[in-house]
N, CA, C and O atoms as a GROMACS GRO file, in nm:
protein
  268
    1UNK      N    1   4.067  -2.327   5.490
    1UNK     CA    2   3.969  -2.303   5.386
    1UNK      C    3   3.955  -2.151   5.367
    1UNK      O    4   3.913  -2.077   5.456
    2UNK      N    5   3.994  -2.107   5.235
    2UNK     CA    6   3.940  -1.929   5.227
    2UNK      C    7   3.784  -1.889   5.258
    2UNK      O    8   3.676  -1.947   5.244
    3UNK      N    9   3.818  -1.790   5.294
    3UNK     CA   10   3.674  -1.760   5.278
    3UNK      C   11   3.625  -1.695   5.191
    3UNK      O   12   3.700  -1.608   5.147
    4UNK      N   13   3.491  -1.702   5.130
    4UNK     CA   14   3.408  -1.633   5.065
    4UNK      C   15   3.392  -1.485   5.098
    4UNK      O   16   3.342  -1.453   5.206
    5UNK      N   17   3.436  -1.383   5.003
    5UNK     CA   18   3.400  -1.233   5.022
    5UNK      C   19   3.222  -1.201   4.963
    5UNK      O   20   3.222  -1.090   4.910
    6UNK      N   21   3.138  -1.239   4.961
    6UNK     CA   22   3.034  -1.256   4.924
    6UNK      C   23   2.986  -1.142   5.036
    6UNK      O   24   3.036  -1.153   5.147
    7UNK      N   25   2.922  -1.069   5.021
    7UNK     CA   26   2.824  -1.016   5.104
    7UNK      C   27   2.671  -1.093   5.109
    7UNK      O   28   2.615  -1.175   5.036
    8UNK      N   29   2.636  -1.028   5.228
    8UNK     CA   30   2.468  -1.062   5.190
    8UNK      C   31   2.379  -1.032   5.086
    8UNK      O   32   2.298  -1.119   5.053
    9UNK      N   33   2.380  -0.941   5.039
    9UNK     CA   34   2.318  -0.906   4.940
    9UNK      C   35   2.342  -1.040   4.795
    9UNK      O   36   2.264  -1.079   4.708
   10UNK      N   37   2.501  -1.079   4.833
   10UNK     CA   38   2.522  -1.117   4.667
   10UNK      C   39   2.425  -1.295   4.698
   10UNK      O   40   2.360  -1.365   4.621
   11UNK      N   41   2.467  -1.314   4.877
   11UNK     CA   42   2.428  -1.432   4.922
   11UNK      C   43   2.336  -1.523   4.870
   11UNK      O   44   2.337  -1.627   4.805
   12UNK      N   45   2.193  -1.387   4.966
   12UNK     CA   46   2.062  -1.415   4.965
   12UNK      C   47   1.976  -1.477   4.814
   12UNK      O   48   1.894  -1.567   4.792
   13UNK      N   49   2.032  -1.395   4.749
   13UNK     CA   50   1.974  -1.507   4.598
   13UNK      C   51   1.992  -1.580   4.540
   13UNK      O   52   1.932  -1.623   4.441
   14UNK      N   53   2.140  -1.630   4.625
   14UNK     CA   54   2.209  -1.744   4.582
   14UNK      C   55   2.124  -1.884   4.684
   14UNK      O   56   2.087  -1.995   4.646
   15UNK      N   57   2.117  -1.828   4.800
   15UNK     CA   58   2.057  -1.928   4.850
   15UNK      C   59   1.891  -1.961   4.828
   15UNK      O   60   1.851  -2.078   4.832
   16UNK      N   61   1.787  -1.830   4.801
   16UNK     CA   62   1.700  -1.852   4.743
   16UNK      C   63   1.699  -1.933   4.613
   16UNK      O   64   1.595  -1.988   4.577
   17UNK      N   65   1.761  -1.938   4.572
   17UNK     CA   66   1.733  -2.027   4.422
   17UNK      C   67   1.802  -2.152   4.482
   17UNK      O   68   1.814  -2.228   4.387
   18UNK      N   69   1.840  -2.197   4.567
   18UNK     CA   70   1.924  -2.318   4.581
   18UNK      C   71   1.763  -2.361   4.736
   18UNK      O   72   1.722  -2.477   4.739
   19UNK      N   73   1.731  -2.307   4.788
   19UNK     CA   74   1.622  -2.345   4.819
   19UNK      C   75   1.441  -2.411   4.729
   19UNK      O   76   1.359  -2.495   4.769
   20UNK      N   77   1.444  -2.314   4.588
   20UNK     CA   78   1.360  -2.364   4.524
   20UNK      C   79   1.383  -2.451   4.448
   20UNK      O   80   1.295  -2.515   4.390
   21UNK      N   81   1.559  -2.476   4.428
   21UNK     CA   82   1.550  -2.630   4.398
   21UNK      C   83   1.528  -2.781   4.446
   21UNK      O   84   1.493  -2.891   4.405
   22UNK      N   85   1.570  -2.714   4.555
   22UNK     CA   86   1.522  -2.846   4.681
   22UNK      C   87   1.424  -2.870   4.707
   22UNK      O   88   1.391  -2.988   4.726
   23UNK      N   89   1.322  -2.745   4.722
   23UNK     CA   90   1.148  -2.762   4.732
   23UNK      C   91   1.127  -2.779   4.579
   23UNK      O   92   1.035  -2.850   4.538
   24UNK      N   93   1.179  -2.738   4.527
   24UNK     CA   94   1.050  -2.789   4.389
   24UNK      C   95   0.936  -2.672   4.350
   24UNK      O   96   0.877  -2.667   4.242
   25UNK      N   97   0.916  -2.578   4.461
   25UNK     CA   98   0.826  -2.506   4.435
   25UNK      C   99   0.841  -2.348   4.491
   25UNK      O  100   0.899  -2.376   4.596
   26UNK      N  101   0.828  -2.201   4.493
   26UNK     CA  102   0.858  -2.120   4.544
   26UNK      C  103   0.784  -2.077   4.705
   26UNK      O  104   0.663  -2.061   4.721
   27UNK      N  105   0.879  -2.064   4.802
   27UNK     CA  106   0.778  -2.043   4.881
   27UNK      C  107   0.878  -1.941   4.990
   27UNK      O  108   1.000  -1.927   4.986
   28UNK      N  109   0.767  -1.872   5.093
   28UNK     CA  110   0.841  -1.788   5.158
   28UNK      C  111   0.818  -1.833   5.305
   28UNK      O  112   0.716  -1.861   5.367
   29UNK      N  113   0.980  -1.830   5.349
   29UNK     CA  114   1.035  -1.912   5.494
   29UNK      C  115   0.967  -1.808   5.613
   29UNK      O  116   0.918  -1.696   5.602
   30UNK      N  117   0.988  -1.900   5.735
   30UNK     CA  118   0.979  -1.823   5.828
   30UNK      C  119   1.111  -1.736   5.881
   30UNK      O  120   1.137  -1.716   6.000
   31UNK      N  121   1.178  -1.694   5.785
   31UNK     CA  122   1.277  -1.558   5.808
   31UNK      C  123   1.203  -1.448   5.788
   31UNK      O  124   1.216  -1.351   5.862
   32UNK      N  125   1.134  -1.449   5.706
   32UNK     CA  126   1.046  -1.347   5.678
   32UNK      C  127   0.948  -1.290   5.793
   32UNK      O  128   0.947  -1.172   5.828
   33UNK      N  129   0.886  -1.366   5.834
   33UNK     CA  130   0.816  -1.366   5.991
   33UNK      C  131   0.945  -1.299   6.092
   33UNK      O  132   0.936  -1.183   6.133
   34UNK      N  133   1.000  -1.339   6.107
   34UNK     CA  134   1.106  -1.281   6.232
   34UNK      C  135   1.173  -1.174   6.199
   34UNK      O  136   1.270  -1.147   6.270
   35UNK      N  137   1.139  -1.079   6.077
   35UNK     CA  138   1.177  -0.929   6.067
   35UNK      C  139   1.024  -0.830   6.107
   35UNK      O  140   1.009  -0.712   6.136
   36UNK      N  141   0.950  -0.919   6.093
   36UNK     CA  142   0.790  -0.853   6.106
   36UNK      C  143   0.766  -0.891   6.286
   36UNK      O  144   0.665  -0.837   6.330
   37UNK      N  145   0.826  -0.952   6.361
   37UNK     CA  146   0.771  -0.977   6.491
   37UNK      C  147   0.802  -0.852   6.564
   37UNK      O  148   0.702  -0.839   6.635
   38UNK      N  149   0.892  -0.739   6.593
   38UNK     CA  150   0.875  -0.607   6.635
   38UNK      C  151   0.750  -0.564   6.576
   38UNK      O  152   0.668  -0.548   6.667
   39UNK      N  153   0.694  -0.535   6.448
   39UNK     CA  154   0.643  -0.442   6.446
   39UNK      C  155   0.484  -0.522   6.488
   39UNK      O  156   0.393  -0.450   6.529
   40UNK      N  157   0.458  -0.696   6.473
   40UNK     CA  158   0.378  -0.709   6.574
   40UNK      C  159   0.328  -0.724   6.684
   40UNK      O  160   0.208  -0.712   6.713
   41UNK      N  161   0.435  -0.757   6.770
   41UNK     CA  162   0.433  -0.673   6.943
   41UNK      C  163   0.399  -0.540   6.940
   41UNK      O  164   0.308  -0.487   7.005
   42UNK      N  165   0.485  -0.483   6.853
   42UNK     CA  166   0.425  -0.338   6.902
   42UNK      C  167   0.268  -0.264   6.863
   42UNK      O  168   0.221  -0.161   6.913
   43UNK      N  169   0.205  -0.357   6.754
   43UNK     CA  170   0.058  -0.360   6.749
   43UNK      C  171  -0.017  -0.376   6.852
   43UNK      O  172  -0.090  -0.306   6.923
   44UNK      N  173   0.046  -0.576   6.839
   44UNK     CA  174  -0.046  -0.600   6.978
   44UNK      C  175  -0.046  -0.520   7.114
   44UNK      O  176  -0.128  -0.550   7.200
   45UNK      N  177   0.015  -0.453   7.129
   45UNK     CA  178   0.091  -0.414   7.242
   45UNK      C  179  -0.041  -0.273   7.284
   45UNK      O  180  -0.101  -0.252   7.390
   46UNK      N  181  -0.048  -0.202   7.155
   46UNK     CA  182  -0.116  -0.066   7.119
   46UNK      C  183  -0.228  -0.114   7.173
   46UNK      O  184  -0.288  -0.083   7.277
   47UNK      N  185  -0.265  -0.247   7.031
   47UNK     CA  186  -0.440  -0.267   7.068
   47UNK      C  187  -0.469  -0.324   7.224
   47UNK      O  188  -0.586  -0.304   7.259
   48UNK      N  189  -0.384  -0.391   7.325
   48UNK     CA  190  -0.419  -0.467   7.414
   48UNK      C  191  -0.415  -0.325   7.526
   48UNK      O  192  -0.476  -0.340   7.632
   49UNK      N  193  -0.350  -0.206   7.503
   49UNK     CA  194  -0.296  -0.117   7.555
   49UNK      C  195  -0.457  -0.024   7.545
   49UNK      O  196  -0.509   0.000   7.654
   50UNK      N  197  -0.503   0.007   7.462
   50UNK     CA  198  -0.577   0.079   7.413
   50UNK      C  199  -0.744   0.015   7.462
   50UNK      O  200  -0.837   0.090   7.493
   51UNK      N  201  -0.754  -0.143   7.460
   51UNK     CA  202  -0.857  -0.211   7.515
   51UNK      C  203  -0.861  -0.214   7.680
   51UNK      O  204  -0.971  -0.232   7.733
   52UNK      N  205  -0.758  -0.198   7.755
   52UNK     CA  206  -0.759  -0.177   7.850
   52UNK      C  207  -0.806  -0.034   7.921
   52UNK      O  208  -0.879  -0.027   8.021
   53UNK      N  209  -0.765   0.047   7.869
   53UNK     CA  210  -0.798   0.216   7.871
   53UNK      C  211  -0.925   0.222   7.865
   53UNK      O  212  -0.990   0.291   7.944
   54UNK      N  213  -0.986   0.140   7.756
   54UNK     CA  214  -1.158   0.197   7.735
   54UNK      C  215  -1.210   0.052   7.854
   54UNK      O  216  -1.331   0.071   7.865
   55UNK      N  217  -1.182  -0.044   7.920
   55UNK     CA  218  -1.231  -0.106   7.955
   55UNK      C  219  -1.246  -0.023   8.099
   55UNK      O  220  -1.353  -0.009   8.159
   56UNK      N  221  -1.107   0.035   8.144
   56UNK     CA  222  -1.139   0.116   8.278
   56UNK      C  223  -1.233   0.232   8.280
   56UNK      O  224  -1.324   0.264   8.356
   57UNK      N  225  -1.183   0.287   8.173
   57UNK     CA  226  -1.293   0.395   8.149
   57UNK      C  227  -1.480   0.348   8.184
   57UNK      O  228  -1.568   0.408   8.246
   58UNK      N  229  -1.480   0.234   8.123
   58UNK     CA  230  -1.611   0.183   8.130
   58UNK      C  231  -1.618   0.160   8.257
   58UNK      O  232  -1.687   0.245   8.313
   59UNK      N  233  -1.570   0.075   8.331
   59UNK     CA  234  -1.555   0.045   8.418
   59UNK      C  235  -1.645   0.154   8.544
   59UNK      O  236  -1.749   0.143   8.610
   60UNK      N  237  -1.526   0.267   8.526
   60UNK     CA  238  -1.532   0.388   8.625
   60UNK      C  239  -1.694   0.469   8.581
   60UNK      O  240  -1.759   0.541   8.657
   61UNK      N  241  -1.736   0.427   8.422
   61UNK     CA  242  -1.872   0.493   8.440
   61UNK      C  243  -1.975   0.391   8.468
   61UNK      O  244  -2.092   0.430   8.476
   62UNK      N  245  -1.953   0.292   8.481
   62UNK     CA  246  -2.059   0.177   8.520
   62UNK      C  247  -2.063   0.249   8.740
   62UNK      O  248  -2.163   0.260   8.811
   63UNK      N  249  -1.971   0.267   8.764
   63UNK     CA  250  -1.971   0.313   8.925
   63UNK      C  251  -2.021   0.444   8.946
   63UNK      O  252  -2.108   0.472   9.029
   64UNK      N  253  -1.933   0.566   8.830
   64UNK     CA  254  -2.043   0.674   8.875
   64UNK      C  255  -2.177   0.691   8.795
   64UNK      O  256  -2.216   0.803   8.763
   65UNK      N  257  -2.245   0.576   8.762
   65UNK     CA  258  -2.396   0.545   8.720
   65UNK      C  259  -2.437   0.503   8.844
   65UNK      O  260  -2.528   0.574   8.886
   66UNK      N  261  -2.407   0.420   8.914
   66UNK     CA  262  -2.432   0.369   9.073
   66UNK      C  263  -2.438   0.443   9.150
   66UNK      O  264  -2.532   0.400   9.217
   67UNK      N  265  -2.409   0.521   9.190
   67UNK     CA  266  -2.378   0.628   9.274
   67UNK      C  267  -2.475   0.725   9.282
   67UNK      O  268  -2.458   0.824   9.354
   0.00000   0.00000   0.00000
């Protein structure tokens, strides 16, 4: 069987429109999600990173209040 010289680019809208015919309706897949999951680890990562810092911080002035 030859193969197709198609790049991705020419692909992707070939298969998007061959997806909204099958659904019937336009909608966006979870491919989309799995180019965005780096940059939300590395959020969560900041904020869980950053909640920890002020929690020790607190922490260490709740002891030298005791003291």
């Amino acid at each position: 069987m030859a193969r197709n010289n198609r790049s991705n680019c020419d692909t992707f809208p070939v298969c998007k429109k061959h997806a909204y015919e099958f659904r019937g309706y336009k909608a966006i897949g979870g491919e989309y999600i799995l180019l965005l999951l780096p940059v939300i680890f590395l959020l969560i990562r900041r904020v869980a990173k950053d909640w920890l810092n002020r929690w020790r911080v607190a922490c260490e002035e709740v002891k030298r209040d005791d003291t």
